[in-house]
Steps between C-alpha positions, in 0.01 A plus 500: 500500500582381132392152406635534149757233529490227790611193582317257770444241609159333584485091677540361144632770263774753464341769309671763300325834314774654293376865370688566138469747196382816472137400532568311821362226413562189784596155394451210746741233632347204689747237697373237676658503823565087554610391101626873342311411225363904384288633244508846312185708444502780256856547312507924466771687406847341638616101465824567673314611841241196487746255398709628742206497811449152379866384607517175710152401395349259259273694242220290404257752312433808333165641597341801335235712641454599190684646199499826420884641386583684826446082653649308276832715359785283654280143409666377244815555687409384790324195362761459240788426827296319697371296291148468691138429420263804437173521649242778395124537435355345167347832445852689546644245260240588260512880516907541513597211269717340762589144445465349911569130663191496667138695586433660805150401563317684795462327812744228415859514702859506390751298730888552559621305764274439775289853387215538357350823337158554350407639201258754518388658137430849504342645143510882447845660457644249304234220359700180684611719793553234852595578793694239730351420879649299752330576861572855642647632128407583160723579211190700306698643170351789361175412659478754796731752638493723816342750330305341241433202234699463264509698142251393295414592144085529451248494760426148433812419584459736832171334632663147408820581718255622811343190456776309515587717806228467670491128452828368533733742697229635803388124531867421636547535903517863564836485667622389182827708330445577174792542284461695143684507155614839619624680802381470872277210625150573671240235660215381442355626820578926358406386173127384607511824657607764210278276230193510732548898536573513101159335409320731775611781317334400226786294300539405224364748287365454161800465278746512764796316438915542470684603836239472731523633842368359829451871625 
């Protein structure tokens, strides 16, 4: 069964994955249940269909995994209507130019309502790259997909994002759902599984990088 567009509801949030644009990239829309107060993580491709699956809430932020184009095409739009503080990465801000509200810092939490999310950074496919955890999900960007991290453009930047992997996405309960920048979600119970099969095949190899592949 497809999971590229849902709608749910945990004990606190209604949670919404809209996949848009021919990359199919996923943006994010958090409610909290009790106020209706929502935030808005990664702006690609389309304002009309996030504006429009953010309808009878309050919108309180912008958050950015990160800000590569594909992530960040219908921003100004979006941010532009709603009128909303931006939160990304200092190191995102650097690298992109883009003028936010506030820093993402990892480990510290971002509230709407009665929510709370933590900020977890990531470093590899983008340099400010952070994921956002609250217990039992993980909105991981570009970090990891089903099949593999994310692109990466050296092999620096390859052994920095398995780090980061390693480190701050198979840490997180197993039964957590992990959620991508792209396409379907996986867990971080298969994930521990395909990375720990990659590296006994021998992985990475010497100036691997790019599309990697778990298999």
């Amino acid at each position: 069964m497809s999971n590229l567009n849902q709608n749910f509801d945990t004990e606190t949030i209604n949670f919404q994955k809209l996949n848009l644009g021919p990359y199919s990239n996923n943006v994010y829309i958090l409610t909290c249940k009790k106020s209706k107060k929502s935030i808005i993580i990664d702006t690609s491709h389309s304002s009309k269909d996030i504006l429009s699956a953010c309808k009878g809430t309050e919108v309180q932020f912008i958050l950015q995994t990160h800000c590569h184009g594909d992530h960040i095409d219908a921003l100004d739009e979006v941010r532009e209507i709603t009128g909303v503080p931006l939160g990304l990465h200092k190191k995102d801000k650097e690298e992109f130019g883009i003028t936010s509200d506030f820093e993402l810092k990892d480990g510290e939490f971002v509230s709407f309502g009665d929510v709370s999310i933590k900020c977890v950074h990531t470093p590899g496919h983008s340099k400010g790259m952070t994921m956002f955890y609250f217990p039992g999900h993980c909105i991981c960007g570009d970090t990891i997909f089903p099949g593999g991290p994310g692109k990466t453009w050296s092999h620096e930047q390859l052994l920095q994002l398995l780090k980061s992997i390693k480190e701050k996405v198979l840490t997180l309960p197993k039964e957590t759902i992990l959620y991508p920048g792209h396409g379907e979600n996986t867990t971080v119970a298969k994930s521990k599984i395909l990375v720990s099969k990659y590296e006994l095949n021998g992985n990475p190899q010497k100036e691997d990088f790019g599309d990697i592949t778990w298999e």
